[in-house]
DOVO-262554 format. One record per residue (C-alpha): residue number from 1; chain; y negated, z, x negated. Coordinates in nm, 3 decimals, decimal comma. Example, Ala and Ser with C-alpha at 12.3 -4.5 7.8 and 13.67 -1.06 7.14 Angstrom:
DOVO-262554
R    i  ch        v        w        u
R    1   A    0,450    0,780   -1,230
R    2   A    0,106    0,714   -1,367
***
This chain:
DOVO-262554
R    i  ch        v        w        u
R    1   A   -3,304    3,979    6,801
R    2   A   -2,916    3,889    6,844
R    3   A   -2,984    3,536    6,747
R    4   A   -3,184    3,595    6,451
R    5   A   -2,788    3,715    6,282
R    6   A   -2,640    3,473    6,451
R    7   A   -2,659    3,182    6,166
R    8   A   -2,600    3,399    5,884
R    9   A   -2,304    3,545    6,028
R   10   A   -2,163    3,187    6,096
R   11   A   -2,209    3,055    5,807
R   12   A   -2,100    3,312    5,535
R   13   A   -1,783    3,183    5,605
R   14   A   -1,851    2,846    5,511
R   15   A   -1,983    2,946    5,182
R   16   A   -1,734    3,201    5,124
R   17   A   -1,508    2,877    5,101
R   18   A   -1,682    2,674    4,850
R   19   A   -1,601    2,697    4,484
R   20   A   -1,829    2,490    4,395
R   21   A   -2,186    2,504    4,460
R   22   A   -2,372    2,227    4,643
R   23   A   -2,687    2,135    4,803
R   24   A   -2,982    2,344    4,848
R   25   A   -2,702    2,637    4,801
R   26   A   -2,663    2,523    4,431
R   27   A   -3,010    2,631    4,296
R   28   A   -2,983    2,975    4,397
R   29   A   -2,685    2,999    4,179
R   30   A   -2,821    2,818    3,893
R   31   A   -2,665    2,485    3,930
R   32   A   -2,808    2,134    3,963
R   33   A   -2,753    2,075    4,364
R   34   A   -2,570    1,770    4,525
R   35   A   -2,800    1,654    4,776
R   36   A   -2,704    1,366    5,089
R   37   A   -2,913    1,068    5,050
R   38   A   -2,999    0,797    5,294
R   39   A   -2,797    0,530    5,076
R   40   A   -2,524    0,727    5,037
R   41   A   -2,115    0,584    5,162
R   42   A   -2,166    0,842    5,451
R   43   A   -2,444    0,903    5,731
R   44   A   -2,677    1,161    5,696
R   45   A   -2,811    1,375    5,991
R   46   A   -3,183    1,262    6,048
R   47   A   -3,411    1,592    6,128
R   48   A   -3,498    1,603    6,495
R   49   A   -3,776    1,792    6,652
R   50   A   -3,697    2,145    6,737
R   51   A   -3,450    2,178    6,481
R   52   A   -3,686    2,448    6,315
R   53   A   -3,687    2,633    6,585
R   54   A   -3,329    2,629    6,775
R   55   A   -3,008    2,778    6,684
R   56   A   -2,636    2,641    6,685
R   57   A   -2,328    2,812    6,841
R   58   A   -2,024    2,840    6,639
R   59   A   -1,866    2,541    6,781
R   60   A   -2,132    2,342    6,639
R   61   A   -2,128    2,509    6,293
R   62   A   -1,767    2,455    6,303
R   63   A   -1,765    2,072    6,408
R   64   A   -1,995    1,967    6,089
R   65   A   -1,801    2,202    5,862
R   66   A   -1,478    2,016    5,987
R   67   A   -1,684    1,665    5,934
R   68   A   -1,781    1,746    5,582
R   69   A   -1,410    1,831    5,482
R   70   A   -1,226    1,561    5,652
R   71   A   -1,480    1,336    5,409
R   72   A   -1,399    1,556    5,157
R   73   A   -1,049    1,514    5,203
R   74   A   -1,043    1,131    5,189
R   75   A   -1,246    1,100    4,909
R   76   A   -0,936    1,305    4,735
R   77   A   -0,652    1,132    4,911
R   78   A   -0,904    0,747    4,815
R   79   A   -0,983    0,893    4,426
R   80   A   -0,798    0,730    4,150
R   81   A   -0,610    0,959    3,918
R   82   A   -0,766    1,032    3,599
R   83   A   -0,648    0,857    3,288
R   84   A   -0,511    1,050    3,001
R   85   A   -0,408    0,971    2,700
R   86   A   -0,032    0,967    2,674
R   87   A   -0,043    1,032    2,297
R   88   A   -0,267    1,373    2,302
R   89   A   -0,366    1,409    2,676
R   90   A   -0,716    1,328    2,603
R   91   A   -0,910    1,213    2,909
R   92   A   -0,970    0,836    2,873
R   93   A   -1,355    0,797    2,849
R   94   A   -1,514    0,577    3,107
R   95   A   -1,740    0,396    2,866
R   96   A   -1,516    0,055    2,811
R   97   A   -1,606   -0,119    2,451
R   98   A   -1,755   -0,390    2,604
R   99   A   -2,079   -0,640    2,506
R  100   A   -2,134   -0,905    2,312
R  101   A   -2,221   -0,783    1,950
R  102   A   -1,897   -0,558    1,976
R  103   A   -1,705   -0,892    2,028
R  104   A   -1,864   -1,014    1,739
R  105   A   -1,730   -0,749    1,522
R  106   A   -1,366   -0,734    1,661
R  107   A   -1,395   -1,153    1,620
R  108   A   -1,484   -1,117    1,257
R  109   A   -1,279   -0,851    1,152
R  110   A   -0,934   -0,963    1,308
R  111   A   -1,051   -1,352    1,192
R  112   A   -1,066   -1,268    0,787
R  113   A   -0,884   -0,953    0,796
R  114   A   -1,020   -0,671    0,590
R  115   A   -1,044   -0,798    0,218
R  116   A   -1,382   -0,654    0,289
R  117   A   -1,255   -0,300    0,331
R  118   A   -1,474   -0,305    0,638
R  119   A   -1,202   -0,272    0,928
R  120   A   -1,259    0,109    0,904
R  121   A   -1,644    0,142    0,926
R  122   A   -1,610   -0,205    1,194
R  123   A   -1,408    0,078    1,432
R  124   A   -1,686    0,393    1,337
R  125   A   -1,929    0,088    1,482
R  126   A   -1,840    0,004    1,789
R  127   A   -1,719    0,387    1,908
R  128   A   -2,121    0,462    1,847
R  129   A   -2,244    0,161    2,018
R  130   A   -2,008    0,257    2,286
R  131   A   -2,121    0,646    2,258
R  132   A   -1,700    0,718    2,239
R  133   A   -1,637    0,990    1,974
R  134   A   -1,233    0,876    1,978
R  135   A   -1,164    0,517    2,016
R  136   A   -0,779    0,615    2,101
R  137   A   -0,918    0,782    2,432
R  138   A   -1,144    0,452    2,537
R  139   A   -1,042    0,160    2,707
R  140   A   -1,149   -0,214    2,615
R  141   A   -1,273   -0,466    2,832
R  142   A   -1,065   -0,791    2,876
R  143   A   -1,317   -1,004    2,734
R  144   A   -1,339   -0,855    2,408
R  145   A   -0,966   -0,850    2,383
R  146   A   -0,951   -1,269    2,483
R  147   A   -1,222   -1,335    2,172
R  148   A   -1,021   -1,128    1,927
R  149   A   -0,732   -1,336    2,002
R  150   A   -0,907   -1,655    2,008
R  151   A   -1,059   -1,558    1,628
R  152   A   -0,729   -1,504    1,519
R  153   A   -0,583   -1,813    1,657
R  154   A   -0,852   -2,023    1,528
R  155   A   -0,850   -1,854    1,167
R  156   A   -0,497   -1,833    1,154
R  157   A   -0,304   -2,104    0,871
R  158   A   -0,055   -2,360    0,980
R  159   A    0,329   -2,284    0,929
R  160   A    0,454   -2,550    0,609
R  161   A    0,760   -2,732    0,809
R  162   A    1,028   -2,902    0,614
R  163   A    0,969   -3,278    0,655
R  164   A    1,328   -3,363    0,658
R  165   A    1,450   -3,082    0,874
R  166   A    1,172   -2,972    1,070
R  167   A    1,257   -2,628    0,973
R  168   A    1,004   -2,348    0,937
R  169   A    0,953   -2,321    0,538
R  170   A    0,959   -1,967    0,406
R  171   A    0,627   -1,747    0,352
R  172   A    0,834   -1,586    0,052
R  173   A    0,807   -1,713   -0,269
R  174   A    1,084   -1,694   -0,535
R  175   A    0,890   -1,550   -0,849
R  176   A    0,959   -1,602   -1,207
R  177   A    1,081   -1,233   -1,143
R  178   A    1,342   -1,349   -0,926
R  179   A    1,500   -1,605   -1,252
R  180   A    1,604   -1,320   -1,494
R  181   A    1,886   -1,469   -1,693
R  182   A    1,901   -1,798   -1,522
R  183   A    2,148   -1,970   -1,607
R  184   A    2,241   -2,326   -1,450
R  185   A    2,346   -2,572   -1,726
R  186   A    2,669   -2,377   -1,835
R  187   A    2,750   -2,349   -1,443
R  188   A    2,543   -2,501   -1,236
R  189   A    2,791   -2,410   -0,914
R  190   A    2,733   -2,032   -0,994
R  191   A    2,360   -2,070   -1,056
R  192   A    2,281   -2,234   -0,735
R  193   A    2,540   -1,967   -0,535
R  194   A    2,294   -1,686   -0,678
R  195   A    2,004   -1,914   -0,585
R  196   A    2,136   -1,959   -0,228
R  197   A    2,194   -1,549   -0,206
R  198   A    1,834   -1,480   -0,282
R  199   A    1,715   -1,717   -0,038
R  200   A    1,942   -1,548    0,239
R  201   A    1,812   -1,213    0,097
R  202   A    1,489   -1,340    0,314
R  203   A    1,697   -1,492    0,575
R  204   A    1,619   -1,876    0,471
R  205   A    1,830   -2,156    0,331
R  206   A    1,711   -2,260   -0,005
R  207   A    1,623   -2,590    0,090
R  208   A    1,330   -2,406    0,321
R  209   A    1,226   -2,183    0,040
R  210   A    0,940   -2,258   -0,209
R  211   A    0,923   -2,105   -0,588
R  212   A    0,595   -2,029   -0,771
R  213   A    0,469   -2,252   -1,017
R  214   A    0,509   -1,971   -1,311
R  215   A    0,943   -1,958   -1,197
R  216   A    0,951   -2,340   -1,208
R  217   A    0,809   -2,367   -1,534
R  218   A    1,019   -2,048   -1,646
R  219   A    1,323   -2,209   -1,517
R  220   A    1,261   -2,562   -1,686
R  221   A    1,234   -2,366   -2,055
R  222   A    1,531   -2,171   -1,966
R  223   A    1,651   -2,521   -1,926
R  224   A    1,529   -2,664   -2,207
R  225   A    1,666   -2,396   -2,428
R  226   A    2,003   -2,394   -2,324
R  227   A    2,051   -2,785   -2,378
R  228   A    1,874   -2,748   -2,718
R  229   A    2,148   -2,498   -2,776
R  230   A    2,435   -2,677   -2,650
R  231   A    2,319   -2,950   -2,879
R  232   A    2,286   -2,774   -3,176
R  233   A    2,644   -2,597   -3,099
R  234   A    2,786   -2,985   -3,137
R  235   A    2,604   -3,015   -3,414
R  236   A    2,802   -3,097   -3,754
R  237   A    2,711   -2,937   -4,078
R  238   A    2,740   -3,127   -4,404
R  239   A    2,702   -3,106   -4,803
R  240   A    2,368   -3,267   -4,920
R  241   A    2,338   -3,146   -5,283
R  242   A    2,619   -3,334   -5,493
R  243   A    2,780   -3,020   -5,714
R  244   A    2,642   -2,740   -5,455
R  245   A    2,968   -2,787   -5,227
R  246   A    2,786   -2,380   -5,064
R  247   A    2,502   -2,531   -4,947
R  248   A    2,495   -2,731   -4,582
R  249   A    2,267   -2,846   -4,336
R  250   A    2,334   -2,953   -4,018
R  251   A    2,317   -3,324   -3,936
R  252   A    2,026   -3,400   -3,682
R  253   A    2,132   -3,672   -3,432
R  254   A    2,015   -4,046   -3,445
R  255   A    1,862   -4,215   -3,137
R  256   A    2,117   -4,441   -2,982
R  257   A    1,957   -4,805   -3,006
***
């Protein structure tokens, strides 16, 4: 009758030590058991015949426990830590946006930008073909990264280059905003130093800046006006009614021949 208590007695112990419940052990507490499989990384013990029927001494009990927890123990000092999220501490999901029709999206969207208002809903997308709730806690696979890049290159415009210089031309645009009270015919020295500060306001010279069509044609009335004023200024004024000495007009200007 002794060795009937024999194996319980050895291994309450052994159980006593596990938090978590595994194997056969698991069902009896509820939880879905952990079973050893034949293709598992480790070796399972194959039944023999008389197992049924004989009993183990501690030693024995002992030796497997001690087998089982030095694999336990280098499966934790092998394991790679878990990724977080160093924003919120979020664990990093370990479904990786990844596949073909996800590239297609992140190629289209980053290719033509979102005039389409569709860079929002493009994100809501992929996170629920991807079945990630947060795309800040996911990762993304290289590939899909490499044709993103490659849309944008191949969408992206050419850089105008001065032809003279070589020098990068400037994406900013002086405006017919930019020309209030332009003046350049009364100084043209103090026109073009204003000029030159608003192109260095953008960090270009003036010779690598271009102006909208709406400023040049605003600057070439201001233009216009002030010569037609400087002209009239030089213009004389003279009597043309003989006995009405009060009344002038001013004499318009011949064409030299």
């Amino acid at each position: 009758m002794k060795k009937i208590f024999i194996l319980p007695i050895l291994i309450a112990p052994i159980m006593a030590h596990a938090t978590d419940p595994v194997g056969p052990s698991a069902v009896a507490q509820g939880a879905t058991p952990v079973v050893a499989t034949a293709n598992a990384p480790y070796a399972i013990a194959t039944p023999e015949t008389g197992d049924t029927t004989n009993v183990v001494s501690a030693s024995y009990v002992k030796g497997a426990y001690n087998d089982a927890i030095a694999a336990v123990n280098k499966v934790n000092a092998d394991k790679q830590a878990k990724l977080l999220n160093g924003s919120n501490n979020h664990t990093i999901s370990s479904n990786v946006v990844a596949g073909s029709d996800v590239r297609g999206i992140v190629s289209g969207v980053l290719a033509y930008g979102d005039e389409n208002g569709i860079y929002g809903s493009a994100k809501t997308d992929i996170a629920q073909d991807m079945g990630v709730q947060n795309l800040d806690d996911a990762l993304i696979s290289a590939n899909v990264v490499l044709d993103g890049f490659y849309a944008v290159g191949n969408a992206k415009q050419n850089r105008l280059n001065n032809w003279e210089s070589g020098d990068m031309v400037s994406e900013m645009v002086i405006s017919v905003d930019d020309l209030s009270g332009a003046s350049f015919t009364n100084n043209y020295n103090a026109f073009r130093g204003n000029m030159n500060m608003l192109a260095d306001s953008i960090n270009y010279e003036l010779d690598n800046t271009l102006m909208s069509a709406d400023g040049v044609i605003t600057l070439v009335k201001s233009a216009v006006d002030e010569v037609q004023g400087i002209n009239d200024s030089k213009r004389v004024r003279a009597v043309t009614a003989w006995g009405n000495d009060s009344t002038t007009a001013l004499i318009q200007f011949a064409n030299a021949q």
